[in-house]
N, CA, C and O atoms as a DFTB+ gen file, in Angstrom:
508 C
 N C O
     1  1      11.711      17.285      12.028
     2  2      11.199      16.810      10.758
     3  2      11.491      15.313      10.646
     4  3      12.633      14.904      10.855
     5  1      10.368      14.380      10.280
     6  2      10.679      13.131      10.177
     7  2      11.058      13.085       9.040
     8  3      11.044      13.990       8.204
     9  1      11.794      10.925       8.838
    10  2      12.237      10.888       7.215
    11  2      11.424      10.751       6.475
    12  3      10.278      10.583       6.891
    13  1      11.717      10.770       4.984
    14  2      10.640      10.667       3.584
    15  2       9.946       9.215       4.078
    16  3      10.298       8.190       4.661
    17  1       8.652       9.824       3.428
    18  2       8.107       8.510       3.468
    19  2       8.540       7.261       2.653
    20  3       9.160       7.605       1.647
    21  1       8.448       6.343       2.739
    22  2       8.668       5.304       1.752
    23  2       8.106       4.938       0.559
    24  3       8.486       4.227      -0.371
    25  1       6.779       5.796       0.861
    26  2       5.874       5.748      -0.537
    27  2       6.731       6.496      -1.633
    28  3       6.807       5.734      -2.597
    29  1       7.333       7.542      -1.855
    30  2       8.060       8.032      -2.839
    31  2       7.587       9.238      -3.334
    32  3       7.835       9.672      -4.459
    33  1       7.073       9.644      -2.699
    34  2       6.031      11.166      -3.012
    35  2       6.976      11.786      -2.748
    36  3       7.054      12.645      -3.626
    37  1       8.027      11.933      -1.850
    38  2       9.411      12.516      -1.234
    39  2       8.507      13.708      -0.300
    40  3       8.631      14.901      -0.579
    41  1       7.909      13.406       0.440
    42  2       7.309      14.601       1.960
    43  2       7.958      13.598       2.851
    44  3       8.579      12.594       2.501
    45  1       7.628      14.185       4.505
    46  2       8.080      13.813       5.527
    47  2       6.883      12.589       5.729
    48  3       5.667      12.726       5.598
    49  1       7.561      11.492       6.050
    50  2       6.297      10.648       6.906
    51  2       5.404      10.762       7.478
    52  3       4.318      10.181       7.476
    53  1       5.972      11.836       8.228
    54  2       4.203      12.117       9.801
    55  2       3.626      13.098       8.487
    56  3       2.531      12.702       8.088
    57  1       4.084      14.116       7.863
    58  2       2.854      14.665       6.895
    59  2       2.142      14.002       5.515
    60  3       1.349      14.462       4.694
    61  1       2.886      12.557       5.678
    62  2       2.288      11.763       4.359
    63  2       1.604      10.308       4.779
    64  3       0.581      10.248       5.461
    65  1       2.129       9.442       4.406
    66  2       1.609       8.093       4.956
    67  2       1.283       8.517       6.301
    68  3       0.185       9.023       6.529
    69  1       2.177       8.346       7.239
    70  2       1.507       8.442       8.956
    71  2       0.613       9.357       9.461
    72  3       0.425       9.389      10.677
    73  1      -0.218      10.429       8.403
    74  2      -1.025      10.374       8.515
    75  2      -2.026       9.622       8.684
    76  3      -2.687       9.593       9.722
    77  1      -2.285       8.786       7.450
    78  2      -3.011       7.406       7.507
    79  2      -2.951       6.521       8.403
    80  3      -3.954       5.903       8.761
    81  1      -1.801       6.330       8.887
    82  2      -1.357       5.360       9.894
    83  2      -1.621       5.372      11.248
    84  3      -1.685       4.446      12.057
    85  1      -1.791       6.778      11.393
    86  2      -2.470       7.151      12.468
    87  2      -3.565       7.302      13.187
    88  3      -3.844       7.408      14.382
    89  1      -4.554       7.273      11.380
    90  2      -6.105       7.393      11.850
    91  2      -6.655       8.547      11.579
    92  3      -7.824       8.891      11.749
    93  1      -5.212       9.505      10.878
    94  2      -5.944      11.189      11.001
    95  2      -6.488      11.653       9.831
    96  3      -6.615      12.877       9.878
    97  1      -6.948      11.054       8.555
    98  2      -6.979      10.417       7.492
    99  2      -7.905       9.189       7.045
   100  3      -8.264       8.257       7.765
   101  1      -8.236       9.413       5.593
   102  2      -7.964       8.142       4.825
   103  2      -7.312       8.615       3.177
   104  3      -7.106       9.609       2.480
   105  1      -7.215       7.530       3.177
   106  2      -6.986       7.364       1.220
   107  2      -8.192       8.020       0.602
   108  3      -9.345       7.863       1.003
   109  1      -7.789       8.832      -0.494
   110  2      -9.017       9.459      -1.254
   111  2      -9.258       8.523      -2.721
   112  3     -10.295       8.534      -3.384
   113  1      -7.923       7.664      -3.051
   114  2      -8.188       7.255      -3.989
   115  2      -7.383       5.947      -3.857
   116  3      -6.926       5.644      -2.755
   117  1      -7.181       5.119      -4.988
   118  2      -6.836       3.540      -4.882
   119  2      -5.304       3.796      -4.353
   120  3      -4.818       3.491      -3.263
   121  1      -4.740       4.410      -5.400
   122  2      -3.219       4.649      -5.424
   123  2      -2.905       5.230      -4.119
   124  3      -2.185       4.575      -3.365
   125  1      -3.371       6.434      -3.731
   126  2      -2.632       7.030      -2.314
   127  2      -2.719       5.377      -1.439
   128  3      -1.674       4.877      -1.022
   129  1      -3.993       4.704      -1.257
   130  2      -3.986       3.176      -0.656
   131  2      -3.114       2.600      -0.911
   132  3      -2.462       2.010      -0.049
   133  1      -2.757       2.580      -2.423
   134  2      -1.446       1.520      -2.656
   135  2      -0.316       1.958      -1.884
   136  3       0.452       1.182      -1.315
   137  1      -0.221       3.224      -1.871
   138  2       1.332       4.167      -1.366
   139  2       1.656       3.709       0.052
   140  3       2.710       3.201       0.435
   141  1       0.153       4.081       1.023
   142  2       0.154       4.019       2.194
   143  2       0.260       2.753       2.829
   144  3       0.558       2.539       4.004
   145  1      -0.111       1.643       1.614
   146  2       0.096      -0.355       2.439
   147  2       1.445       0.111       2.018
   148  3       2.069       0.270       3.067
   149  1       2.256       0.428       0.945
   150  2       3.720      -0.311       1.087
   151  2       4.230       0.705       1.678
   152  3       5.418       0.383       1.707
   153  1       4.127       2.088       2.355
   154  2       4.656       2.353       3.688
   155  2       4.676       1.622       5.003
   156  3       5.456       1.480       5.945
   157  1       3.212       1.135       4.574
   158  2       3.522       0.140       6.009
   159  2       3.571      -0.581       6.197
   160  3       3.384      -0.959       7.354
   161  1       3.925      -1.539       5.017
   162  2       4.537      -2.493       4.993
   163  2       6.461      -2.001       5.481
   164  3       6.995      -2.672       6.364
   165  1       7.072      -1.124       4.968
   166  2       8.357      -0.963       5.215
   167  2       8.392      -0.628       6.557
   168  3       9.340      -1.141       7.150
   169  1       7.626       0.105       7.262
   170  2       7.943       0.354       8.652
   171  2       7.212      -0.760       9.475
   172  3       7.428      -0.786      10.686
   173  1       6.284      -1.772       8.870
   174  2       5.926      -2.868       9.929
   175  2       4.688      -3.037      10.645
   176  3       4.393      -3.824      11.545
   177  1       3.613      -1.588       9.707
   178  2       2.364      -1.570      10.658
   179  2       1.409      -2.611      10.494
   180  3       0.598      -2.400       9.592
   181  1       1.262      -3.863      11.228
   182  2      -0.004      -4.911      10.396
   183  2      -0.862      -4.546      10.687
   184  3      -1.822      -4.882       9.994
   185  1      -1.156      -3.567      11.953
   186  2      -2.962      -3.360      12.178
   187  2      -3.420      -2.288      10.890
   188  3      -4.584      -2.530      10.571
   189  1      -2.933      -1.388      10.231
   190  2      -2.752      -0.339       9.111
   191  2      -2.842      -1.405       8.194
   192  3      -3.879      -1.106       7.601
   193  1      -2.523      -2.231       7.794
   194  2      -2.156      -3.234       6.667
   195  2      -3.845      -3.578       6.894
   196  3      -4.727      -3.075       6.198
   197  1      -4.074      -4.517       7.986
   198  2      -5.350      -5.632       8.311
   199  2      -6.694      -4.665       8.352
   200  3      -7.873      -4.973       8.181
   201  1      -6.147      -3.512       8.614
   202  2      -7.840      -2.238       8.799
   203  2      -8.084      -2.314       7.181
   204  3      -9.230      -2.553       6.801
   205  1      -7.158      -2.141       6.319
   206  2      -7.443      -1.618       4.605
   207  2      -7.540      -2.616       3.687
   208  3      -7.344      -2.438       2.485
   209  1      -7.838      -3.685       4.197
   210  2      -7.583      -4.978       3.678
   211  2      -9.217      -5.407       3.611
   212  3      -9.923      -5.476       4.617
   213  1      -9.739      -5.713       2.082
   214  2     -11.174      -6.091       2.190
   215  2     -11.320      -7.083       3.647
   216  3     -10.436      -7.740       4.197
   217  1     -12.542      -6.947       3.973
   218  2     -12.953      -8.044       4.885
   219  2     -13.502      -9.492       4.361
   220  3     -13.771     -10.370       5.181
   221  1     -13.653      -9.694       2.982
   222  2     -13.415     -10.626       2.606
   223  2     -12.345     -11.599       2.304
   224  3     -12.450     -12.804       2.532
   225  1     -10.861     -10.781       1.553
   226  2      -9.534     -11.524       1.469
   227  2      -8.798     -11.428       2.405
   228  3      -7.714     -11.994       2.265
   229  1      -9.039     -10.725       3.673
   230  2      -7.972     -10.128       5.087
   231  2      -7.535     -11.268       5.487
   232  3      -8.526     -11.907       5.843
   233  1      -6.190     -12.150       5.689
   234  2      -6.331     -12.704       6.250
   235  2      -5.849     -12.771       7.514
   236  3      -5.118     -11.793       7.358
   237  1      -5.562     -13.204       9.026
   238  2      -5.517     -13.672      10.405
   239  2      -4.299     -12.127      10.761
   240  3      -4.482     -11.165      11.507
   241  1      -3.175     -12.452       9.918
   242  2      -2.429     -11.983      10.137
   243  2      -1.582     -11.700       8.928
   244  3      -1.804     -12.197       7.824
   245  1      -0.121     -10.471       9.331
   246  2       0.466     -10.265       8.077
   247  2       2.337     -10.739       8.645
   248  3       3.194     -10.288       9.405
   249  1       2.201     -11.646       7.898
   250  2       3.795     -12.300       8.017
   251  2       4.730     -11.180       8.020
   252  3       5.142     -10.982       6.877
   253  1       5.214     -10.384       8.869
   254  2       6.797      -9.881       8.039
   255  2       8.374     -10.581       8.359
   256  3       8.593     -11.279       9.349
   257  1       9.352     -10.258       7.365
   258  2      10.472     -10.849       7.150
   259  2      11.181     -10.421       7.560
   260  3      11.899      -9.721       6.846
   261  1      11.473     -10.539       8.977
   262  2      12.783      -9.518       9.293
   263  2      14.321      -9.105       8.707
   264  3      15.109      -8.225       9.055
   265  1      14.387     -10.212       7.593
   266  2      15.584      -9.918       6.978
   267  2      15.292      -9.081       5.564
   268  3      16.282      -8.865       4.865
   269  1      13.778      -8.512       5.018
   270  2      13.546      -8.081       4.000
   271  2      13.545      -6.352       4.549
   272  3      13.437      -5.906       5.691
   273  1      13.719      -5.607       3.169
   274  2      13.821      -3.936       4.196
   275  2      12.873      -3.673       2.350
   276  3      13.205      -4.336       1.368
   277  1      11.886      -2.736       2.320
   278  2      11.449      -2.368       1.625
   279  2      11.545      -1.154       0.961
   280  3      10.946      -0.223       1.500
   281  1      12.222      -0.888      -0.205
   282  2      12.905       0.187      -0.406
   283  2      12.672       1.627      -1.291
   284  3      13.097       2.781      -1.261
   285  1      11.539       0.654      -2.254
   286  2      10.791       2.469      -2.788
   287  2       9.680       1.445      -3.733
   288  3       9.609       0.265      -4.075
   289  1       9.144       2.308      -3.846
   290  2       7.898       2.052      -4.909
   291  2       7.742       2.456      -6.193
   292  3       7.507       3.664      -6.195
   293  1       7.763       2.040      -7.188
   294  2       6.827       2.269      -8.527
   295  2       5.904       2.339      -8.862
   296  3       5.691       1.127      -8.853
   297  1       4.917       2.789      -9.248
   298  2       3.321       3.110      -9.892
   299  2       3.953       2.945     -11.518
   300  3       4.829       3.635     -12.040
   301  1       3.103       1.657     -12.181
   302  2       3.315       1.663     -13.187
   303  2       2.238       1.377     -13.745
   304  3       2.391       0.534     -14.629
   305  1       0.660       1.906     -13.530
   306  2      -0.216       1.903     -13.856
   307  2      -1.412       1.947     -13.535
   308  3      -1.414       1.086     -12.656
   309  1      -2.675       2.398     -13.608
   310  2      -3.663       2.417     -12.994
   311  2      -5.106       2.530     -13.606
   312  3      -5.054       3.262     -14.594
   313  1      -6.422       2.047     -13.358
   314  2      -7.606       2.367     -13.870
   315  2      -8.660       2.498     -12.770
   316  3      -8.822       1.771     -11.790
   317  1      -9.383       3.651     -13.171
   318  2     -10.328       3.460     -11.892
   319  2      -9.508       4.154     -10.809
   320  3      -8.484       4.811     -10.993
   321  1     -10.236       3.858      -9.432
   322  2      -9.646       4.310      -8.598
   323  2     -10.048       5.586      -7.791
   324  3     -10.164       5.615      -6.566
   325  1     -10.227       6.544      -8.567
   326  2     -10.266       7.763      -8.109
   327  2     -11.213       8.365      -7.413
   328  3     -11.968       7.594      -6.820
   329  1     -11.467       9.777      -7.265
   330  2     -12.369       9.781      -6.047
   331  2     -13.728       9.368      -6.331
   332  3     -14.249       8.645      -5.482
   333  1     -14.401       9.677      -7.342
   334  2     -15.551       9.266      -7.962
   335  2     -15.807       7.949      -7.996
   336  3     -16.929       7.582      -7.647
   337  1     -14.959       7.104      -8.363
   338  2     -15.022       5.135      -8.403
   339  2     -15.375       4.466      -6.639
   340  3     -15.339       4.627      -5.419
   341  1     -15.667       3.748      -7.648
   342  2     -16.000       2.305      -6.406
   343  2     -15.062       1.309      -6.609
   344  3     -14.587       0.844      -5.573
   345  1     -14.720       0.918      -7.505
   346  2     -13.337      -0.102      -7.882
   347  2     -12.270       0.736      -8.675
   348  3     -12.506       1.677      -9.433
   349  1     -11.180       0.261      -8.380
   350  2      -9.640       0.477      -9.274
   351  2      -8.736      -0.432      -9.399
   352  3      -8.959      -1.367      -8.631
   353  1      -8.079      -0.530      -9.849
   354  2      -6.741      -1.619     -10.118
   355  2      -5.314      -0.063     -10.197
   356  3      -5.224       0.883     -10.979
   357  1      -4.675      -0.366      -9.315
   358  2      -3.264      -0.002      -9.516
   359  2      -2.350      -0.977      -9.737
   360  3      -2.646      -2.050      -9.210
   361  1      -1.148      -0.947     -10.459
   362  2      -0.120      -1.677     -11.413
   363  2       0.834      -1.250     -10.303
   364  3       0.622      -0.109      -9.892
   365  1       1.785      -1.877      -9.755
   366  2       3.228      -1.179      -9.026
   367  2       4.268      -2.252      -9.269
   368  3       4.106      -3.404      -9.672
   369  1       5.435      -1.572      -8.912
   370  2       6.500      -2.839      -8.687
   371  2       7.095      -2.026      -7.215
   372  3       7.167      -0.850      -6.858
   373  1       7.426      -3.221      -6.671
   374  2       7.942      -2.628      -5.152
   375  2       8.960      -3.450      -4.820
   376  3       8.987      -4.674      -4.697
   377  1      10.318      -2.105      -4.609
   378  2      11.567      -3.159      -4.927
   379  2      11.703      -3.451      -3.250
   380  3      10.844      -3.073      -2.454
   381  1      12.639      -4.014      -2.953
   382  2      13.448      -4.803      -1.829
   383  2      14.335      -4.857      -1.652
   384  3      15.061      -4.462      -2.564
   385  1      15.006      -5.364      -0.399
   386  2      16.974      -5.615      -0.488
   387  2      16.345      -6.852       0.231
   388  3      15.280      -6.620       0.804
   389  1      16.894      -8.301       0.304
   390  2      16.889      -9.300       1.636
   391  2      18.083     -10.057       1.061
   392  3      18.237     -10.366      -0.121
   393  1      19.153     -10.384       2.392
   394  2      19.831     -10.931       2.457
   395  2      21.318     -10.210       1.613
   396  3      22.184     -10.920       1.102
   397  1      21.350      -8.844       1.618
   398  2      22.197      -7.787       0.897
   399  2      22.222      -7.872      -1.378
   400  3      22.960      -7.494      -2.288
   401  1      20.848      -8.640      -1.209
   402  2      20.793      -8.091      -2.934
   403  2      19.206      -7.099      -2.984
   404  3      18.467      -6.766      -2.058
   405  1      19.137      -6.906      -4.080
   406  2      17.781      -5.999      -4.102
   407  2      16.985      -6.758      -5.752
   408  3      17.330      -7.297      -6.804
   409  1      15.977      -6.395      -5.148
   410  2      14.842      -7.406      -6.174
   411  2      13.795      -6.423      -5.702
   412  3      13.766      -5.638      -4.754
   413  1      12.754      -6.786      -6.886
   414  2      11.470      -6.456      -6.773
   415  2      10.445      -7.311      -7.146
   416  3      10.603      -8.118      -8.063
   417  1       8.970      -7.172      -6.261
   418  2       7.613      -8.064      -6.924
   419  2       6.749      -6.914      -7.746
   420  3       6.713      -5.739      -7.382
   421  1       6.132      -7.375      -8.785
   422  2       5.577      -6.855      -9.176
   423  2       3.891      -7.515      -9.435
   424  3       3.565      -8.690      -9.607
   425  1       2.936      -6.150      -9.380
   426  2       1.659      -6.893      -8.853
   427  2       0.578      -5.837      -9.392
   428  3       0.419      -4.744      -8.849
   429  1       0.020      -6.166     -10.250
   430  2      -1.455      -5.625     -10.436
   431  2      -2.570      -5.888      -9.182
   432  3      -3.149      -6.950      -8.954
   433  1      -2.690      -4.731      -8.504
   434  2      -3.717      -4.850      -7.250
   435  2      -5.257      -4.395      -7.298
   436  3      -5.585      -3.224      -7.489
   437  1      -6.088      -5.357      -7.121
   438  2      -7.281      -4.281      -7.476
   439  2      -7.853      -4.070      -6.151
   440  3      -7.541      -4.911      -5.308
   441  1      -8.723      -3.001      -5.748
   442  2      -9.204      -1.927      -4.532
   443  2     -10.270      -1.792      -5.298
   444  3     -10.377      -1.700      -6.521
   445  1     -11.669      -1.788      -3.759
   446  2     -13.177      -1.465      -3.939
   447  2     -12.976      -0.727      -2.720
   448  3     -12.071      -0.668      -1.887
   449  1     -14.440      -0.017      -2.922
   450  2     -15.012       1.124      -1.311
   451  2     -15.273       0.039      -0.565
   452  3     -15.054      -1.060      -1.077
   453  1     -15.731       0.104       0.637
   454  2     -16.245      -0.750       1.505
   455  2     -16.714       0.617       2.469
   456  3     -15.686       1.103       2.941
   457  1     -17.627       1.189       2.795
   458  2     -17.859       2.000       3.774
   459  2     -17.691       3.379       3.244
   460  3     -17.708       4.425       3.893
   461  1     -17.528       3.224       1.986
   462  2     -17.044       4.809       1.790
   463  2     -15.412       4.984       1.034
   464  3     -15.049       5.836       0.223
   465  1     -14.481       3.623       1.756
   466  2     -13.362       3.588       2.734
   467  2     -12.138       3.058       0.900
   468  3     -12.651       2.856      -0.201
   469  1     -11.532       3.028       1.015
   470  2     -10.799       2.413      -0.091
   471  2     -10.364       1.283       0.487
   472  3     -10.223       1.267       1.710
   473  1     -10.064       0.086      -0.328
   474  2      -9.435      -1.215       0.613
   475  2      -8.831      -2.223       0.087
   476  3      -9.605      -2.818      -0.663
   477  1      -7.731      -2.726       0.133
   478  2      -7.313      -3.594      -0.704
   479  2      -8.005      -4.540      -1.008
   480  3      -8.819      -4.844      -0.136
   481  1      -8.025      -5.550      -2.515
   482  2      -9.485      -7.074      -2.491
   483  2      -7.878      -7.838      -2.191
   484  3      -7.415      -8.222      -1.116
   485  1      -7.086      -7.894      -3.980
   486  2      -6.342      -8.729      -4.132
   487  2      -5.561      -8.510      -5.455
   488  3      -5.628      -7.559      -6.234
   489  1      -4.906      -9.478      -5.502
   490  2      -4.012      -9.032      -7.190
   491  2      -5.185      -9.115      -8.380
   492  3      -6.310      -9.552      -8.137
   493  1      -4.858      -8.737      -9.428
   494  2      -5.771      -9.009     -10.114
   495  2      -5.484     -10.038     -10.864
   496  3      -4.267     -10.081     -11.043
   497  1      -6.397     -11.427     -11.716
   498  2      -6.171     -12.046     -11.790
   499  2      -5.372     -12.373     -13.167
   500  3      -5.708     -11.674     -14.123
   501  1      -4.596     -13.115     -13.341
   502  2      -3.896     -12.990     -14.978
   503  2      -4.444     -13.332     -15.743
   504  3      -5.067     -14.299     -15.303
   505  1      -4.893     -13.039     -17.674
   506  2      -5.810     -13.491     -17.815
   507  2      -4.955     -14.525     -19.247
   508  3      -5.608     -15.350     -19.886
């Protein structure tokens, strides 16, 4: 049995995110997308990150911090999204440890189909 995923659903990894990660899968809705980038963001996948990433905002590559460890997720809101939509905005905060303190960013994200496919655009903008 592998460990919990990082998304916070509390299942095993290979039966949650790494599904996705694998290809055996997709996201049915914005949020499982949101779950599955900051899984892989914590374990490090950029090609998983750069596949779900509009092809308009994707950019070259995805920086990671080797001194940052990514540590659970919040869903603190959402519209849209679901299986029926073409656009959504999910709300999260996604905490951190770097350098032995813990912090979090917090980020209104909005997601369109592209192919069918769910995909990250970008934050949404403040108004």
């Amino acid at each position: 049995m592998s460990a919990r995923c990082p998304c916070g659903l509390g299942q095993p990894y290979d039966e949650c995110c790494g599904v996705f990660h694998r290809g055996d899968g997709t996201a049915g809705t914005a949020e499982t997308l949101m779950r599955s980038r900051f899984s892989a963001f914590a374990v490090g996948n950029e090609a998983y990150l750069l596949q779900t990433w509009h092809p308009r905002t994707r950019p070259a590559s995805v920086p990671f911090d080797p001194g940052l460890t990514w540590t659970s997720l919040e869903i603190v809101g959402k519209s849209g999204g679901g299986p029926f939509h073409q656009e959504g905005t999910v709300e999260f905060r996604a905490h951190y440890r770097a350098a032995g303190r813990g912090d979090s960013m917090h980020e209104n994200s909005r997601f369109e189909r592209v192919g069918g496919d769910w995909v990250y655009v970008s934050p949404e903008a403040s108004s």
